[in-house]
C-alpha positions as CSV (number, residue, x, y, z in Angstrom):
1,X,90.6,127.1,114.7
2,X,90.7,124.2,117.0
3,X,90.4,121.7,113.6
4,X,93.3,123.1,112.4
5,X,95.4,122.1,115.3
6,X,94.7,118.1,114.5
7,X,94.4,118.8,110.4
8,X,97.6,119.7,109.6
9,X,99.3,117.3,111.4
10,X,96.8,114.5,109.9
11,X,97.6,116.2,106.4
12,X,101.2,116.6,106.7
13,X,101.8,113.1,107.9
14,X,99.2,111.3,105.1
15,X,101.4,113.8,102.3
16,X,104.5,112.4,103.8
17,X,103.1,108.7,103.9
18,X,102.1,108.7,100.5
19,X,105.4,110.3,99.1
20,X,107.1,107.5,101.1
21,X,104.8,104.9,99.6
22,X,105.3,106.4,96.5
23,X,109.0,105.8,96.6
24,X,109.2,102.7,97.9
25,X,107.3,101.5,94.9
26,X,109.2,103.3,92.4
27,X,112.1,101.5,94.0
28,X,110.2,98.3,94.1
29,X,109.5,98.6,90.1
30,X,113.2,100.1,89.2
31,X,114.2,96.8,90.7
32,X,112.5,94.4,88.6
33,X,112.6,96.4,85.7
34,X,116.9,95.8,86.2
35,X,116.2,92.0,86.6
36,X,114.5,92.0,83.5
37,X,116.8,93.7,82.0
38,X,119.4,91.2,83.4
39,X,118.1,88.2,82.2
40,X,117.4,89.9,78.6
41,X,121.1,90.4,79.1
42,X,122.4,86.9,79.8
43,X,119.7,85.2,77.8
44,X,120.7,86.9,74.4
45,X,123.2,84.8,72.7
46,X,126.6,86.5,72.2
Protein backbone atom coordinates (compact mmCIF):
# COMPACT_ATOMS: atom_id res chain seq x y z
CA UNK A 1 0.00 0.00 0.00
CA UNK A 2 2.85 2.19 0.80
CA UNK A 3 3.90 2.18 -3.31
CA UNK A 4 0.84 3.46 -3.99
CA UNK A 5 1.33 6.60 -1.97
CA UNK A 6 4.54 7.72 -4.30
CA UNK A 7 2.97 5.91 -7.70
CA UNK A 8 0.14 7.75 -8.34
CA UNK A 9 1.56 10.98 -7.88
CA UNK A 10 4.72 9.79 -10.15
CA UNK A 11 1.86 8.62 -12.68
CA UNK A 12 -0.37 11.46 -12.54
CA UNK A 13 2.32 13.96 -12.93
CA UNK A 14 4.31 11.88 -16.09
CA UNK A 15 0.24 11.66 -17.66
CA UNK A 16 0.05 15.34 -17.16
CA UNK A 17 3.67 16.04 -18.48
CA UNK A 18 3.24 14.16 -21.49
CA UNK A 19 -0.33 15.68 -22.43
CA UNK A 20 1.48 19.02 -21.88
CA UNK A 21 4.36 17.93 -24.17
CA UNK A 22 1.94 16.72 -26.36
CA UNK A 23 0.39 20.03 -26.87
CA UNK A 24 3.01 22.15 -26.93
CA UNK A 25 4.12 20.31 -30.01
CA UNK A 26 0.86 20.21 -31.64
CA UNK A 27 1.08 23.90 -31.18
CA UNK A 28 4.62 23.97 -32.38
CA UNK A 29 3.55 22.06 -35.72
CA UNK A 30 0.09 24.06 -36.21
CA UNK A 31 2.44 26.94 -36.34
CA UNK A 32 4.65 26.07 -39.11
CA UNK A 33 2.18 24.33 -40.92
CA UNK A 34 0.37 28.29 -41.06
CA UNK A 35 3.77 29.69 -42.23
CA UNK A 36 3.86 27.39 -44.89
CA UNK A 37 0.73 27.94 -45.77
CA UNK A 38 1.58 31.81 -45.70
CA UNK A 39 4.23 31.78 -47.99
CA UNK A 40 2.26 29.32 -50.41
CA UNK A 41 -0.12 32.27 -50.05
CA UNK A 42 2.09 35.24 -51.05
CA UNK A 43 4.33 33.25 -53.35
CA UNK A 44 1.40 32.21 -55.79
CA UNK A 45 1.07 34.75 -58.42
CA UNK A 46 -2.36 36.58 -58.45
Amino acid sequence: MDNLVWILPTLSAAFFGLAFYGQSVKVDRLEKDIEKLKSINYSRPN
